[in-house]
PyMOL Python script that loads the backbone (N, CA, C, O; Angstrom):
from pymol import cmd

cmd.read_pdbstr("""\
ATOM      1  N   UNK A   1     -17.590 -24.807 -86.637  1.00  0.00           N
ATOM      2  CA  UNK A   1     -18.299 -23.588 -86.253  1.00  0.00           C
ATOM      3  C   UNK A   1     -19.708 -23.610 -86.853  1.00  0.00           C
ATOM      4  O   UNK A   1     -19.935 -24.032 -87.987  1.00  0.00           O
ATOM      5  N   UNK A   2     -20.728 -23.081 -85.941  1.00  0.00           N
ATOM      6  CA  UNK A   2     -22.257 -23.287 -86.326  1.00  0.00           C
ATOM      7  C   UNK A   2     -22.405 -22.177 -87.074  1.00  0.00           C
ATOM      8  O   UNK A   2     -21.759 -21.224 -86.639  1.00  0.00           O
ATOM      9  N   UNK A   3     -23.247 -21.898 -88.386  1.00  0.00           N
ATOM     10  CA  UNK A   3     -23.616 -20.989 -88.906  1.00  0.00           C
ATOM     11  C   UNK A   3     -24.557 -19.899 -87.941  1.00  0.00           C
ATOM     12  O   UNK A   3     -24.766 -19.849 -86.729  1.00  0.00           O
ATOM     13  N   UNK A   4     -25.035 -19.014 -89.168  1.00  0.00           N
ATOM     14  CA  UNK A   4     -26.295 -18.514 -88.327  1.00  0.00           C
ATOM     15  C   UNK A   4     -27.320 -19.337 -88.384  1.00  0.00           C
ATOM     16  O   UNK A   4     -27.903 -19.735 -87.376  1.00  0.00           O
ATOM     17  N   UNK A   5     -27.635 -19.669 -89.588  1.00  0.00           N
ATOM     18  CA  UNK A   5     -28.685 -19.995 -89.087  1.00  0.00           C
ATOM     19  C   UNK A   5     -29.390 -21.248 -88.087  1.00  0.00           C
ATOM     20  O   UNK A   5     -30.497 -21.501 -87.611  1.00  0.00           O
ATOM     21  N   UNK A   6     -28.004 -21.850 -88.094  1.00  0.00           N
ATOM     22  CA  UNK A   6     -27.985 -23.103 -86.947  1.00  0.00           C
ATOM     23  C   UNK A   6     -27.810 -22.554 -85.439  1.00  0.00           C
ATOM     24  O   UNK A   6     -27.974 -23.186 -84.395  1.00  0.00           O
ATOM     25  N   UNK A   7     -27.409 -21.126 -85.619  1.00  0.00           N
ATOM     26  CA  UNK A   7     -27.565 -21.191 -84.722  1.00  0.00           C
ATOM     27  C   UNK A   7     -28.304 -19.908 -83.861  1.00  0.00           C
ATOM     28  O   UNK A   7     -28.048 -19.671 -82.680  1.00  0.00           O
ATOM     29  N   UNK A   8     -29.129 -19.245 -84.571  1.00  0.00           N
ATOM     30  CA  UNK A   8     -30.737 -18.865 -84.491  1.00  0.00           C
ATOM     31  C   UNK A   8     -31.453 -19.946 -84.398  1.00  0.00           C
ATOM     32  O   UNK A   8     -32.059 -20.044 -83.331  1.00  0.00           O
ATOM     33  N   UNK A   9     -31.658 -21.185 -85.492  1.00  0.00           N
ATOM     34  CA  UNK A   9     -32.473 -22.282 -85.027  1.00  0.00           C
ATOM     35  C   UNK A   9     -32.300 -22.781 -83.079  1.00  0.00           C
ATOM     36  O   UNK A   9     -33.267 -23.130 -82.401  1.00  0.00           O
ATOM     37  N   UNK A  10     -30.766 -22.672 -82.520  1.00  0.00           N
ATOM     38  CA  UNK A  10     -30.386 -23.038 -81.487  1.00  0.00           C
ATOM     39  C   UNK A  10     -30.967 -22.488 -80.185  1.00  0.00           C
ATOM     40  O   UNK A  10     -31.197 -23.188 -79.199  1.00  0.00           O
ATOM     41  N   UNK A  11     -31.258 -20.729 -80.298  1.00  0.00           N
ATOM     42  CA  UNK A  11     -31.745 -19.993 -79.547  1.00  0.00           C
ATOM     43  C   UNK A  11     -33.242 -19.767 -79.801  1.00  0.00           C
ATOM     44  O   UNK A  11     -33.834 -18.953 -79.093  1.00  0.00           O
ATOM     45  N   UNK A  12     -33.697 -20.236 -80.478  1.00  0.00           N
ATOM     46  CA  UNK A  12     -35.229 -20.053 -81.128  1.00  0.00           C
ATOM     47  C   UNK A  12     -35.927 -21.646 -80.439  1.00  0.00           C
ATOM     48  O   UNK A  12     -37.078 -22.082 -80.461  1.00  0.00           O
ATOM     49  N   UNK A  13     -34.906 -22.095 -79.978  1.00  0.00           N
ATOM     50  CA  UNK A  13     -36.102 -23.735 -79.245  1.00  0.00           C
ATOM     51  C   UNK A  13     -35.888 -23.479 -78.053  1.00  0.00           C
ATOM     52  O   UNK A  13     -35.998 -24.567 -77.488  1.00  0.00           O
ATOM     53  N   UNK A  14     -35.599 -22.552 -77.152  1.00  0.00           N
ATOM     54  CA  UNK A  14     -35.471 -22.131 -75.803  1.00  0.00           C
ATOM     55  C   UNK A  14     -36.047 -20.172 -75.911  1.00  0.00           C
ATOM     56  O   UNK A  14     -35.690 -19.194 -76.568  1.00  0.00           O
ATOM     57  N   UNK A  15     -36.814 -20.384 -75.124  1.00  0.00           N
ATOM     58  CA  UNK A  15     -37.514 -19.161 -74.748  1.00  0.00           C
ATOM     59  C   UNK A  15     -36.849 -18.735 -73.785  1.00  0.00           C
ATOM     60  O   UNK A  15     -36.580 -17.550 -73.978  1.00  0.00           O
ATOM     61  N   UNK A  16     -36.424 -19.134 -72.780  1.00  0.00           N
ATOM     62  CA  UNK A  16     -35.322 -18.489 -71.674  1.00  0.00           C
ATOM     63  C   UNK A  16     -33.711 -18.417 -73.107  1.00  0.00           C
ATOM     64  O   UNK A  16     -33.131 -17.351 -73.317  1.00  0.00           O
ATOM     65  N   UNK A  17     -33.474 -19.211 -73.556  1.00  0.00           N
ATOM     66  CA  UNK A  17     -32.166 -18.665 -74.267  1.00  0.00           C
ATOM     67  C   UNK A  17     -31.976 -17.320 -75.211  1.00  0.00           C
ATOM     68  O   UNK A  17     -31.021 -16.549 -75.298  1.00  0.00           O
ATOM     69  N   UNK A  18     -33.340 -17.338 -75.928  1.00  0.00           N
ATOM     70  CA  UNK A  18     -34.239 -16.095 -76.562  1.00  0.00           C
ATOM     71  C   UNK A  18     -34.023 -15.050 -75.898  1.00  0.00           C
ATOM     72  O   UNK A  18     -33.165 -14.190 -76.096  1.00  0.00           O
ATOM     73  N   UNK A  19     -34.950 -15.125 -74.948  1.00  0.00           N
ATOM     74  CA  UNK A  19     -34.887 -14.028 -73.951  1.00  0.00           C
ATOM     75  C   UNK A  19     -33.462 -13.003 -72.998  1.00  0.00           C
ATOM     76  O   UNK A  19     -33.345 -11.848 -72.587  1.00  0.00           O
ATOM     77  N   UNK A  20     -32.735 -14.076 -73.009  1.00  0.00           N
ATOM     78  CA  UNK A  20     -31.756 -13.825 -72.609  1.00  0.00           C
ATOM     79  C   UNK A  20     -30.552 -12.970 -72.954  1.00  0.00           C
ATOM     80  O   UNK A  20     -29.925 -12.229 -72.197  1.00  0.00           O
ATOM     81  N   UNK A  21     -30.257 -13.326 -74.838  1.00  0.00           N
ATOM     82  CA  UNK A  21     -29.907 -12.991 -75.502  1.00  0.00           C
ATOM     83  C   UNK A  21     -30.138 -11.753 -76.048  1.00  0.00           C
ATOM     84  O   UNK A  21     -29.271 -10.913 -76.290  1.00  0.00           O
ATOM     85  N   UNK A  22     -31.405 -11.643 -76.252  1.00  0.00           N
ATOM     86  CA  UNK A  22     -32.307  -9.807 -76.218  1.00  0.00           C
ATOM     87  C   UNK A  22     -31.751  -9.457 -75.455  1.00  0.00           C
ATOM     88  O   UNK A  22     -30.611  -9.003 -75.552  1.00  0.00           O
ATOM     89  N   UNK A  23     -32.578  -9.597 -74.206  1.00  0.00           N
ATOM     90  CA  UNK A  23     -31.886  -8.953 -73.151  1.00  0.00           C
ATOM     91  C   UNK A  23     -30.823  -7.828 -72.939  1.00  0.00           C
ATOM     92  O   UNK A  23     -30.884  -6.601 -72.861  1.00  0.00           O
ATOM     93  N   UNK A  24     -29.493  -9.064 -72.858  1.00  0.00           N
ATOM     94  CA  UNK A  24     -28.076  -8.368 -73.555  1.00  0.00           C
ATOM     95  C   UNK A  24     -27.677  -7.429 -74.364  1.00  0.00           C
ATOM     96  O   UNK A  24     -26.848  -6.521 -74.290  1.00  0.00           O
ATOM     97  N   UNK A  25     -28.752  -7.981 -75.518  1.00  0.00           N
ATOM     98  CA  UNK A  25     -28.617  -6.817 -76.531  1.00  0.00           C
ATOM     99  C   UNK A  25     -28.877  -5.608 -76.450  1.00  0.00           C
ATOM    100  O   UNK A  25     -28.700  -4.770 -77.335  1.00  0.00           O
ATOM    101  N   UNK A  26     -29.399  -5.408 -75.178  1.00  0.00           N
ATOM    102  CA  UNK A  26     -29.942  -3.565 -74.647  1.00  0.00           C
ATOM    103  C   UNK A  26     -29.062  -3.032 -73.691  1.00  0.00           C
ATOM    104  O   UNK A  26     -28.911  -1.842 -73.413  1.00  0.00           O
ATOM    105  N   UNK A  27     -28.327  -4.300 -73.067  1.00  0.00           N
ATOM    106  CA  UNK A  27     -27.055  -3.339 -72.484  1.00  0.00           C
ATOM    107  C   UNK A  27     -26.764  -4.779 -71.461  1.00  0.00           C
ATOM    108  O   UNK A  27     -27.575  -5.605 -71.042  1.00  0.00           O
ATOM    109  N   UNK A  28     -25.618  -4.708 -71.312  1.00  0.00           N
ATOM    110  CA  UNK A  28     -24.626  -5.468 -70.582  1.00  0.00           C
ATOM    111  C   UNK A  28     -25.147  -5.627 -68.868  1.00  0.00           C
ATOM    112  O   UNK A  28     -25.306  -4.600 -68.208  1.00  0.00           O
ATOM    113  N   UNK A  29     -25.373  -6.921 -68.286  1.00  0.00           N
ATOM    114  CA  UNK A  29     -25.631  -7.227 -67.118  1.00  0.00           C
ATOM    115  C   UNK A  29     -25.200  -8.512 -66.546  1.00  0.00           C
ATOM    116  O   UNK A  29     -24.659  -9.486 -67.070  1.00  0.00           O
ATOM    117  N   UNK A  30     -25.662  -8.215 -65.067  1.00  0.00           N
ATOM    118  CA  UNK A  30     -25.378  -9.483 -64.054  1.00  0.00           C
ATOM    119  C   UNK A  30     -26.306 -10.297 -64.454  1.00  0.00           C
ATOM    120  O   UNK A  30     -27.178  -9.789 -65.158  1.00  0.00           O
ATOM    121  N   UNK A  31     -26.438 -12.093 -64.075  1.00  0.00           N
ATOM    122  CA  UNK A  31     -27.169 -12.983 -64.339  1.00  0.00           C
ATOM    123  C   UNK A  31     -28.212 -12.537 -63.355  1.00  0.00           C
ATOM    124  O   UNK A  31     -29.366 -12.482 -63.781  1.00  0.00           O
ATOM    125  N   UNK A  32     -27.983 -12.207 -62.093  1.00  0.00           N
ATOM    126  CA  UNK A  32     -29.450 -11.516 -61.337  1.00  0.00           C
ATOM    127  C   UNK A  32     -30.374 -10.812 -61.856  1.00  0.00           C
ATOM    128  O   UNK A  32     -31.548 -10.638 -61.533  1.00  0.00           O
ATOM    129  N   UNK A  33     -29.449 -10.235 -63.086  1.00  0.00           N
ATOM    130  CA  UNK A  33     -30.440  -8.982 -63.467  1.00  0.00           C
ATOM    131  C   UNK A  33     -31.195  -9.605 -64.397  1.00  0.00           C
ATOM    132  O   UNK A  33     -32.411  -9.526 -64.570  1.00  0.00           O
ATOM    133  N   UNK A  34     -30.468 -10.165 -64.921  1.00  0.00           N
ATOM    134  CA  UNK A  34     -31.406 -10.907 -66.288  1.00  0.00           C
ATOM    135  C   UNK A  34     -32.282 -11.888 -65.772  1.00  0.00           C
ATOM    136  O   UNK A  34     -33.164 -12.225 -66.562  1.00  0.00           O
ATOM    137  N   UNK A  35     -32.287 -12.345 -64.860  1.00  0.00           N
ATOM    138  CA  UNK A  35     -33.125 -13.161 -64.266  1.00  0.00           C
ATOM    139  C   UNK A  35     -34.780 -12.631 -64.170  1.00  0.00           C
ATOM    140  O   UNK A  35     -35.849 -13.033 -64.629  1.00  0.00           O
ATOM    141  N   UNK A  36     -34.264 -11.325 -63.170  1.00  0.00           N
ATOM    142  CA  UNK A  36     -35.254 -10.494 -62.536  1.00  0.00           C
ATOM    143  C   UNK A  36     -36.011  -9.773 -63.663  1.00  0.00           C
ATOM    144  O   UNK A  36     -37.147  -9.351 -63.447  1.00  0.00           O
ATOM    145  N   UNK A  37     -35.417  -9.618 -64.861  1.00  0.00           N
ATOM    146  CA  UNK A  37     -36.299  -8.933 -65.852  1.00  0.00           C
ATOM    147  C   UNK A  37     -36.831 -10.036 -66.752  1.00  0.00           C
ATOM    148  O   UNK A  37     -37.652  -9.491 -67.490  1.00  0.00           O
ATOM    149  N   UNK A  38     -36.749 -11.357 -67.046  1.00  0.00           N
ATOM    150  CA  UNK A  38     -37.308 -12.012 -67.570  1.00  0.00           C
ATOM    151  C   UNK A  38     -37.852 -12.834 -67.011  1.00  0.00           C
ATOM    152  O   UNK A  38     -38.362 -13.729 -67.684  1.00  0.00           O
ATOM    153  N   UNK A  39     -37.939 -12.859 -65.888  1.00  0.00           N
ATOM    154  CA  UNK A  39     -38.923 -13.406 -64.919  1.00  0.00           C
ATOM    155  C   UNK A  39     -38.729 -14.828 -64.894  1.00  0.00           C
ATOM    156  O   UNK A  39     -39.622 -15.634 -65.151  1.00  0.00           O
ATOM    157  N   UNK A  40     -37.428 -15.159 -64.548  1.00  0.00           N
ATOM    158  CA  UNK A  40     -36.928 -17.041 -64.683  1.00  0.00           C
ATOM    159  C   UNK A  40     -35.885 -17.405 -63.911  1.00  0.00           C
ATOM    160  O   UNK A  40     -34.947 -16.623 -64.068  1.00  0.00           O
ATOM    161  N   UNK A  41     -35.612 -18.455 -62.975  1.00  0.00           N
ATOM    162  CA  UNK A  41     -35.369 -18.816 -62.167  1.00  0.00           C
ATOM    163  C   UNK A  41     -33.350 -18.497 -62.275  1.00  0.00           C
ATOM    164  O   UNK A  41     -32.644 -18.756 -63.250  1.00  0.00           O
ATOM    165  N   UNK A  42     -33.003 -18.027 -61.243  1.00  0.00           N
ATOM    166  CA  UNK A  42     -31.736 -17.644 -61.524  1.00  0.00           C
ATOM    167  C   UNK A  42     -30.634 -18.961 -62.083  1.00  0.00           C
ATOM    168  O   UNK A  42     -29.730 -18.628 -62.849  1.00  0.00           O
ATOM    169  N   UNK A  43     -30.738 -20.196 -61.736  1.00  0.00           N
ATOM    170  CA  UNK A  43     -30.387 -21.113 -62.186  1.00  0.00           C
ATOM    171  C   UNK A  43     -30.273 -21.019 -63.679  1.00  0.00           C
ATOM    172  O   UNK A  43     -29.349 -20.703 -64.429  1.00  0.00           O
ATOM    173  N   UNK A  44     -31.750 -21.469 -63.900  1.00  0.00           N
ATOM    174  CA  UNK A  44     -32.314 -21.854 -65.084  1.00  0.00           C
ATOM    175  C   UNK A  44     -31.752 -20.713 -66.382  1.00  0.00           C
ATOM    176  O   UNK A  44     -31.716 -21.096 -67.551  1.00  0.00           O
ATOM    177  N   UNK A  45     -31.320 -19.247 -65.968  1.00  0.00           N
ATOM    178  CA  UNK A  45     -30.551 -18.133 -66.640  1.00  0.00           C
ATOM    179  C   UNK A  45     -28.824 -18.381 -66.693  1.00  0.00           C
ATOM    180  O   UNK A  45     -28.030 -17.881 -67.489  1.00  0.00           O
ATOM    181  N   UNK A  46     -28.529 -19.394 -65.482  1.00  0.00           N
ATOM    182  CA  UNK A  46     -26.909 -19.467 -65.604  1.00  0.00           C
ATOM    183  C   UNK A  46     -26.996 -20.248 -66.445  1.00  0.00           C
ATOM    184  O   UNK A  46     -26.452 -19.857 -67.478  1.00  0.00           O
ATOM    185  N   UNK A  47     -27.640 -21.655 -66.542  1.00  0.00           N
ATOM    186  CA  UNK A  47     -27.363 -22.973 -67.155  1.00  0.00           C
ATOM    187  C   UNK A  47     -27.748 -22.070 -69.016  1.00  0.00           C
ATOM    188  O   UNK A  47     -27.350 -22.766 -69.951  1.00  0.00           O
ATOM    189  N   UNK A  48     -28.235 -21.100 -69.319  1.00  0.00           N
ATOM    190  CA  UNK A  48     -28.846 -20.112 -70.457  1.00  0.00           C
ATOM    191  C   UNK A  48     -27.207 -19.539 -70.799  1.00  0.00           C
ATOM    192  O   UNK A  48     -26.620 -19.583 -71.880  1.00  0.00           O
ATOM    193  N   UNK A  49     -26.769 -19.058 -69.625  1.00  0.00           N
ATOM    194  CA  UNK A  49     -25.543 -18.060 -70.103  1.00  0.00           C
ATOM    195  C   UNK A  49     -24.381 -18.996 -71.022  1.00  0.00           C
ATOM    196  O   UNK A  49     -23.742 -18.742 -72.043  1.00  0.00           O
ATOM    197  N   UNK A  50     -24.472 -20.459 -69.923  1.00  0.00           N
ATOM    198  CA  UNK A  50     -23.247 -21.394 -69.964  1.00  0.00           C
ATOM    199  C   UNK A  50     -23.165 -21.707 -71.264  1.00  0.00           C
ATOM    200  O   UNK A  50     -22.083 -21.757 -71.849  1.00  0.00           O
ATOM    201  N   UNK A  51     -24.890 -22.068 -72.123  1.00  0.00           N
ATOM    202  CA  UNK A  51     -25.240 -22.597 -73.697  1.00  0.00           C
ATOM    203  C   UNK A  51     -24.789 -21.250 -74.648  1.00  0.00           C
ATOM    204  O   UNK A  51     -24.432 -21.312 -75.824  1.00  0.00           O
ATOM    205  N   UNK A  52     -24.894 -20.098 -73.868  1.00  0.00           N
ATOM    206  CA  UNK A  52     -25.106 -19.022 -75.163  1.00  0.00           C
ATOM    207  C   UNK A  52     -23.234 -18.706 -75.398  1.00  0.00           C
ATOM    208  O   UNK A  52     -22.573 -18.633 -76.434  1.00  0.00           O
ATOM    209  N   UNK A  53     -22.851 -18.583 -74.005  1.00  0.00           N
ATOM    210  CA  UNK A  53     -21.510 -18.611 -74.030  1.00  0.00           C
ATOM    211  C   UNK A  53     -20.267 -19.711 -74.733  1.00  0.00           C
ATOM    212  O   UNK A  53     -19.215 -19.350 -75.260  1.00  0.00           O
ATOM    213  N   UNK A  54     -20.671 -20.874 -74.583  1.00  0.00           N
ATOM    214  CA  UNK A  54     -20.154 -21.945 -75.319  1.00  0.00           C
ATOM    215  C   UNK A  54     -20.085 -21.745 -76.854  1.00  0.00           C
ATOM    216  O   UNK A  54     -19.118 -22.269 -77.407  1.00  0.00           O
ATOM    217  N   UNK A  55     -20.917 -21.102 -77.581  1.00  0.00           N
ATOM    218  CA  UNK A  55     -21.611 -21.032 -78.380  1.00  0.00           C
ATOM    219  C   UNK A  55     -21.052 -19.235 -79.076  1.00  0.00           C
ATOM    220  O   UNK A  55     -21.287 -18.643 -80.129  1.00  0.00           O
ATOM    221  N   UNK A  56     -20.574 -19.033 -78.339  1.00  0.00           N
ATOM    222  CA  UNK A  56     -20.185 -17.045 -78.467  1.00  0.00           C
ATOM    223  C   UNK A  56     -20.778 -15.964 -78.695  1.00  0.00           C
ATOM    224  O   UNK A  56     -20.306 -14.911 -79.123  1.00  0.00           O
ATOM    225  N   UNK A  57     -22.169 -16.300 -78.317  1.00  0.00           N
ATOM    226  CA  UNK A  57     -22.917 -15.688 -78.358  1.00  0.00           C
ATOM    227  C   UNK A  57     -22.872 -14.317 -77.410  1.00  0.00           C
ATOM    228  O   UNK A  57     -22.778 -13.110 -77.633  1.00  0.00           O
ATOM    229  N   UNK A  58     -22.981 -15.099 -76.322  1.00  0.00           N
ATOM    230  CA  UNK A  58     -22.876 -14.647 -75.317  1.00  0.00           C
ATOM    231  C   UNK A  58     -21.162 -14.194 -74.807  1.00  0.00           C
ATOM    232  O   UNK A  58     -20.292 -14.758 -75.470  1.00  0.00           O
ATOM    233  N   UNK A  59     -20.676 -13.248 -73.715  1.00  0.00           N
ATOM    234  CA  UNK A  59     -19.018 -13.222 -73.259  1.00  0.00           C
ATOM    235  C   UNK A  59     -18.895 -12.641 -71.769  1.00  0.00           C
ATOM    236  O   UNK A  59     -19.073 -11.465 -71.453  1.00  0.00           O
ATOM    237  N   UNK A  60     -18.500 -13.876 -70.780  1.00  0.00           N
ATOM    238  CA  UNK A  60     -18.145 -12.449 -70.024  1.00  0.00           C
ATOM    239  C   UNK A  60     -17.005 -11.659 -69.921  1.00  0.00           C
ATOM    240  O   UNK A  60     -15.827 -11.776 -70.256  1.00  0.00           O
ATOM    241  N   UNK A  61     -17.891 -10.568 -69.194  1.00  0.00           N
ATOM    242  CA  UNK A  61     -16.682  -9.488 -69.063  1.00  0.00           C
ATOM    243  C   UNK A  61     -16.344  -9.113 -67.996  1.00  0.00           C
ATOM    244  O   UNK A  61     -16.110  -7.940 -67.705  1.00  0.00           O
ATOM    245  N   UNK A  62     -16.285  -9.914 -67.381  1.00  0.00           N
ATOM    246  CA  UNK A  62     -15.582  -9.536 -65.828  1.00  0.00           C
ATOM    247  C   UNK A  62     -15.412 -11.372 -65.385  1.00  0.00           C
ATOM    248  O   UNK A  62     -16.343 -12.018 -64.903  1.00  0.00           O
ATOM    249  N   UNK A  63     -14.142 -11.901 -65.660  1.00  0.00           N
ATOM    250  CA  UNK A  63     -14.026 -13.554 -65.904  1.00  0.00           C
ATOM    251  C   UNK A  63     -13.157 -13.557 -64.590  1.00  0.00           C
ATOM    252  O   UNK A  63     -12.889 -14.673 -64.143  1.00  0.00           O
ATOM    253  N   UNK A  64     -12.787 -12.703 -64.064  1.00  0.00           N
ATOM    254  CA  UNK A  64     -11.493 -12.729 -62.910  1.00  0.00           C
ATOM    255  C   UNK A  64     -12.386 -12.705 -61.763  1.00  0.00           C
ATOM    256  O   UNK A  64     -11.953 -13.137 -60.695  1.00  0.00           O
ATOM    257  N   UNK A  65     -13.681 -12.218 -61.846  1.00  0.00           N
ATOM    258  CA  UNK A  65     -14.713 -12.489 -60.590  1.00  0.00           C
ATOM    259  C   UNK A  65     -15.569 -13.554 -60.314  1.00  0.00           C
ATOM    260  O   UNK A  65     -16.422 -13.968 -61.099  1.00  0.00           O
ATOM    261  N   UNK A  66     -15.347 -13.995 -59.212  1.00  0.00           N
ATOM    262  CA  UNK A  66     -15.989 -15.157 -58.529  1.00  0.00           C
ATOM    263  C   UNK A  66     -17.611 -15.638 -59.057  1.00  0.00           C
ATOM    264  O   UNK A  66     -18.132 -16.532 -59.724  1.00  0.00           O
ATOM    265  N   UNK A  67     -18.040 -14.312 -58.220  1.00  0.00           N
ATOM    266  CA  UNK A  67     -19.316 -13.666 -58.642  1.00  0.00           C
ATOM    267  C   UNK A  67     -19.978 -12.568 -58.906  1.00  0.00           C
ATOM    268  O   UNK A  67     -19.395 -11.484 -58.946  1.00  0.00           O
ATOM    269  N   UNK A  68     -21.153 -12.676 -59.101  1.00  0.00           N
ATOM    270  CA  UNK A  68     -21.214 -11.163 -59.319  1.00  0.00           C
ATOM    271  C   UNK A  68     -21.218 -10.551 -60.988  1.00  0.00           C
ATOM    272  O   UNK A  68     -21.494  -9.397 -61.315  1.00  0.00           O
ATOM    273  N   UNK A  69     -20.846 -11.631 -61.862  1.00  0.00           N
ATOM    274  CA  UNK A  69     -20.140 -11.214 -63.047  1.00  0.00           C
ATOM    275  C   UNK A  69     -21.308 -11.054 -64.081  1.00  0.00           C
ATOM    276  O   UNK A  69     -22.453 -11.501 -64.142  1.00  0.00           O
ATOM    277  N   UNK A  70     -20.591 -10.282 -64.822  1.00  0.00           N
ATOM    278  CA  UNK A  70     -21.294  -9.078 -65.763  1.00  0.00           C
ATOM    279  C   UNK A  70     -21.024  -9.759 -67.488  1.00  0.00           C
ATOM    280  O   UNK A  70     -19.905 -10.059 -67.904  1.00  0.00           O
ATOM    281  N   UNK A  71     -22.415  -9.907 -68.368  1.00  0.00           N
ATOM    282  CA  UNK A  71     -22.373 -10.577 -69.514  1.00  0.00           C
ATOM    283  C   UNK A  71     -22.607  -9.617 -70.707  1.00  0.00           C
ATOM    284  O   UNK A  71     -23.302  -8.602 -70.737  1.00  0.00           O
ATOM    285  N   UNK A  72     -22.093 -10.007 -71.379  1.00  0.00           N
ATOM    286  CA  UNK A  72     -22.547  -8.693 -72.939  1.00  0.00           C
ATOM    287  C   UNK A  72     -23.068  -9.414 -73.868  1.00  0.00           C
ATOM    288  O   UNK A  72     -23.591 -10.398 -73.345  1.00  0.00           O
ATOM    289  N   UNK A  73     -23.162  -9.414 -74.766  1.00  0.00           N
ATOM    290  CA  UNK A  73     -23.899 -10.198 -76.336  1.00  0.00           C
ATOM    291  C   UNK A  73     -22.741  -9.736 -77.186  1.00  0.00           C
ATOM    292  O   UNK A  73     -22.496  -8.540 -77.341  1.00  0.00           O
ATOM    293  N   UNK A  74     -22.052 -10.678 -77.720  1.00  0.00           N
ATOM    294  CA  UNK A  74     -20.873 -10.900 -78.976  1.00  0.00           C
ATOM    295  C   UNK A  74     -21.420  -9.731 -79.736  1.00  0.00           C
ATOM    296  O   UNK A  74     -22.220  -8.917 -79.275  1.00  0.00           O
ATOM    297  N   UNK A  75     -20.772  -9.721 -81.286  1.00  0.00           N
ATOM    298  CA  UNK A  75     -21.022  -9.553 -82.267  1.00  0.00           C
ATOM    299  C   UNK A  75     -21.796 -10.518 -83.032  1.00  0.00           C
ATOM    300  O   UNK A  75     -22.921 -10.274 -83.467  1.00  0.00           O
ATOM    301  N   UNK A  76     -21.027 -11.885 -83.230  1.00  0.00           N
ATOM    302  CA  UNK A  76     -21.750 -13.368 -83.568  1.00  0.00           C
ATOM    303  C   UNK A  76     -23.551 -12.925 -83.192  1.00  0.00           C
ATOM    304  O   UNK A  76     -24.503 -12.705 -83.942  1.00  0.00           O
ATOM    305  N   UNK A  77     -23.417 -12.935 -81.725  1.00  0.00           N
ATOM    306  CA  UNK A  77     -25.065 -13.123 -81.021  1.00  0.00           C
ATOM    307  C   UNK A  77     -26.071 -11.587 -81.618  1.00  0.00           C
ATOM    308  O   UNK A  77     -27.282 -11.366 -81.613  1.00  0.00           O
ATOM    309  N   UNK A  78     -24.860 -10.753 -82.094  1.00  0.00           N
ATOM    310  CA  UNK A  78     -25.867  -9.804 -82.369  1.00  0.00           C
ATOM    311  C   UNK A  78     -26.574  -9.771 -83.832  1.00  0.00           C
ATOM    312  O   UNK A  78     -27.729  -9.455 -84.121  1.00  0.00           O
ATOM    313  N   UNK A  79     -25.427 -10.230 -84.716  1.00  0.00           N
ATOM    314  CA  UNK A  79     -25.614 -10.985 -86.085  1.00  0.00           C
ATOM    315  C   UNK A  79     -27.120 -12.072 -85.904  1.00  0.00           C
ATOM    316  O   UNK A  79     -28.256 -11.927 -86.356  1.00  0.00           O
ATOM    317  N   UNK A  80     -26.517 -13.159 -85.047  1.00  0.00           N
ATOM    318  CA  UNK A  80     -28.091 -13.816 -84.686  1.00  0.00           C
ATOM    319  C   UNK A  80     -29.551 -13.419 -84.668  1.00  0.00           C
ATOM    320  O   UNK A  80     -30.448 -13.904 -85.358  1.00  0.00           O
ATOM    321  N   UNK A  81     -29.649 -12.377 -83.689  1.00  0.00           N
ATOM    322  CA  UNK A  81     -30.625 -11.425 -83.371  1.00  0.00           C
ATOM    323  C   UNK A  81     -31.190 -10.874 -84.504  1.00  0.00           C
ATOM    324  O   UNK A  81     -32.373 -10.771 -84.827  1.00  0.00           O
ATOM    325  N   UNK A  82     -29.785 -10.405 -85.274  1.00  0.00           N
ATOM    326  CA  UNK A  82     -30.755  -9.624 -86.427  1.00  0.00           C
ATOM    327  C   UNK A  82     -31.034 -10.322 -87.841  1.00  0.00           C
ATOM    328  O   UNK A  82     -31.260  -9.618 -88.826  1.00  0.00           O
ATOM    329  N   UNK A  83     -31.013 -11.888 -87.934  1.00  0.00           N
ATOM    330  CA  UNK A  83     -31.067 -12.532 -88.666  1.00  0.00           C
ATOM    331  C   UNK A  83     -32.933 -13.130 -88.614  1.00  0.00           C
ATOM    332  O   UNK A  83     -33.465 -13.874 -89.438  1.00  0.00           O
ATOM    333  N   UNK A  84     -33.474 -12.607 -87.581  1.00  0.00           N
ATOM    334  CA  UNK A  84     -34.784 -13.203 -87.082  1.00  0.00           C
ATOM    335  C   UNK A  84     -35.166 -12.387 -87.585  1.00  0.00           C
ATOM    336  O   UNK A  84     -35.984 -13.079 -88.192  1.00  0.00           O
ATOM    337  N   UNK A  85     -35.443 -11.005 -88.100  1.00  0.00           N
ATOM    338  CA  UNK A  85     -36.064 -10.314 -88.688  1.00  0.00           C
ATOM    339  C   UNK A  85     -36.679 -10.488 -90.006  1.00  0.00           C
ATOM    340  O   UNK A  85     -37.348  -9.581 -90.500  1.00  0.00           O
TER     341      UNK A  85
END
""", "prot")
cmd.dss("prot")
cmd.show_as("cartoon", "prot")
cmd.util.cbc("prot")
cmd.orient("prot")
């Protein structure tokens, strides 16, 4: 298991993973949405979810849907977040 701070270093060398992760932290969404507010290619935000999620940062919460599905920020990822301060 990665610490924090390995793994703040992890989300701190990706500006889309950064971003992403904030994001979350203001309230729970679709990968469209997060896309559309950080202004980055919807891909380029899944292949973001897949790293933050691996990682537990990231969780979804709606896993029984195809698509469409809805992401939150852990506890772990929120610990992260507030370790940059």
């Amino acid at each position: 298991m990665e610490n924090i701070r390995q793994l703040y270093a992890f989300i701190s060398t990706s500006k889309i993973r950064n971003n992403v992760l904030t994001t979350l932290s203001k309230k729970d969404m679709r990968q469209i949405e997060i896309a559309k507010l950080i202004k980055e290619k919807q891909p380029n935000v899944s292949k973001a979810l897949f790293d933050l999620e691996k990682r537990k940062l990231v969780i979804c919460l709606t896993p029984e849907k195809k698509a469409w599905k809805v992401y939150g920020i852990t506890d772990l990822g929120k610990q992260v977040l507030k370790s940059r301060k």
